[in-house]
C-alpha atoms as a printed R data frame, in Angstrom:
   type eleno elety resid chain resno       x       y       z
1  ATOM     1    CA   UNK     A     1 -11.505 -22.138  11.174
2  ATOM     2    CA   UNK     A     2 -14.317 -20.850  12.646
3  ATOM     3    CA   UNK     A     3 -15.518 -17.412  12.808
4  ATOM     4    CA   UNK     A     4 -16.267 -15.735  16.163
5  ATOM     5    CA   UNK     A     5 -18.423 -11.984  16.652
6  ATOM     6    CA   UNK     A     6 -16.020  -9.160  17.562
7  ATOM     7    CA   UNK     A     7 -17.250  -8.904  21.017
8  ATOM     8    CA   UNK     A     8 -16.170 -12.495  21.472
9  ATOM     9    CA   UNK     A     9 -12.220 -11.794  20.068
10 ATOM    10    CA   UNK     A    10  -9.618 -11.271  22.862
11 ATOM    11    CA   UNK     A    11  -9.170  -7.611  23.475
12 ATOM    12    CA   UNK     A    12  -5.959  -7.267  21.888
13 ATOM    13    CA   UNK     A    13  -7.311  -8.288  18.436
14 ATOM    14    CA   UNK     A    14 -10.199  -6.251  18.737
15 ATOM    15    CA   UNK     A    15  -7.413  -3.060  19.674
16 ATOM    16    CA   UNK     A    16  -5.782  -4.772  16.330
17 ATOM    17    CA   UNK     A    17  -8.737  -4.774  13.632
18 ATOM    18    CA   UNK     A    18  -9.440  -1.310  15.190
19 ATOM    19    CA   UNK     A    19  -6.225  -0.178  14.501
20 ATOM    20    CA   UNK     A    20  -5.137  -1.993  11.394
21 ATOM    21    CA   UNK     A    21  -8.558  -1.763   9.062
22 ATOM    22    CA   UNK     A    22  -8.902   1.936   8.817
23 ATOM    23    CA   UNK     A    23  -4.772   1.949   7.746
24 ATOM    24    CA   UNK     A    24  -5.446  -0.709   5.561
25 ATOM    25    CA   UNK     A    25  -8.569   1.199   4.156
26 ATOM    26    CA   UNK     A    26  -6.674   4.555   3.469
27 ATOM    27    CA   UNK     A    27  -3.998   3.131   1.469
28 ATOM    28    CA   UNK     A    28  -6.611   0.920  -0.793
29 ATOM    29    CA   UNK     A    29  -8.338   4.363  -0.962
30 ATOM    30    CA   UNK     A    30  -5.194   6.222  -1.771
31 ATOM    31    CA   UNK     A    31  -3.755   3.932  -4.570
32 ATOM    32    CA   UNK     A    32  -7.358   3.176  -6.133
33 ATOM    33    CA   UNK     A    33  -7.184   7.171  -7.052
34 ATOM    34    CA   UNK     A    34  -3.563   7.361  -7.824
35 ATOM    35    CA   UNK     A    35  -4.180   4.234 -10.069
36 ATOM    36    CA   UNK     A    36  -7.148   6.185 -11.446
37 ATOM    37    CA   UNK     A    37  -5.645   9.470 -12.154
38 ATOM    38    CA   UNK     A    38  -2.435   8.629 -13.253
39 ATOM    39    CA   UNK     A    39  -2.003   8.656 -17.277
40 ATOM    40    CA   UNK     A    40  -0.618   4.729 -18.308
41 ATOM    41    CA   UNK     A    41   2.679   6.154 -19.016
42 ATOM    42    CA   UNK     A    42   3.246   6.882 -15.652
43 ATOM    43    CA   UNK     A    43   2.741   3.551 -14.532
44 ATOM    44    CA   UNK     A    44   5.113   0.443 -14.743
45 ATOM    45    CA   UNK     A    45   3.431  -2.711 -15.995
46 ATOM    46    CA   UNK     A    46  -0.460  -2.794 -17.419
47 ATOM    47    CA   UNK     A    47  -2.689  -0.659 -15.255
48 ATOM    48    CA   UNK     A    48  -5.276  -3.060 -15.151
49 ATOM    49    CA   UNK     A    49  -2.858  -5.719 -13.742
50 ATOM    50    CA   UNK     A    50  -2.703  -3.126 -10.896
51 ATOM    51    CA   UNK     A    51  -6.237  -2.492 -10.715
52 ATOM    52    CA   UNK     A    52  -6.128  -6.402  -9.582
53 ATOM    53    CA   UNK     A    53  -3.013  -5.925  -7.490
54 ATOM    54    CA   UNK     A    54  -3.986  -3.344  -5.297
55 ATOM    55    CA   UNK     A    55  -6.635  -5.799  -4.186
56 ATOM    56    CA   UNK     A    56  -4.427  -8.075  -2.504
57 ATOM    57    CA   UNK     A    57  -4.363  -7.295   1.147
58 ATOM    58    CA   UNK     A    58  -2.714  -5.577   2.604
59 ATOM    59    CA   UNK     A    59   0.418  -6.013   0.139
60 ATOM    60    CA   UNK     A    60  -1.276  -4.558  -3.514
61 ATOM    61    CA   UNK     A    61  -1.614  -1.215  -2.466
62 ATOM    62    CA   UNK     A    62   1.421  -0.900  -0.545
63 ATOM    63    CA   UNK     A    63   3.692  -2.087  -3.600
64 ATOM    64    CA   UNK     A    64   1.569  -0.281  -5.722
65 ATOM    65    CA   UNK     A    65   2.659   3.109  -3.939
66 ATOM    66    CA   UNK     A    66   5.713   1.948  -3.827
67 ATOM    67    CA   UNK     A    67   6.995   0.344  -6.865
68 ATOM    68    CA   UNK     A    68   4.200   1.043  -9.748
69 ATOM    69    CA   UNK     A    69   4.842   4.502 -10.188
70 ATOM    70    CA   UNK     A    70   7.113   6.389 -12.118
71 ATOM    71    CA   UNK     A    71   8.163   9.563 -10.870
């Protein structure tokens, strides 16, 4: 697939990757310091398995958040 410069993208995806990359940003931001922070036993599975998982876009960090920590 070729790749085409943003101004060249119909204007809905442009509205999209405007929208969507900051959102996808924050969380990646947000779990990356969780992740870092958190003490092992607070964690389900190996952390550094989740230090790889919360790279997987956009998915990682959301089921990081959501199913990686204990409370």
């Amino acid at each position: 697939m070729a790749q085409h410069p943003f101004s060249e993208m119909p204007r809905w995806q442009q509205i999209g990757t405007l929208v969507l990359a900051p959102v996808e940003l924050i969380l990646t931001a947000t779990a990356a310091v969780d992740l870092a922070r958190r003490p092992a036993a607070q964690i389900r599975g190996p952390k550094a398995l989740w230090w790889l998982g919360i790279l997987v876009q956009p998915l990682g960090p959301v089921a990081y958040l959501k199913w990686a920590r204990r409370r």
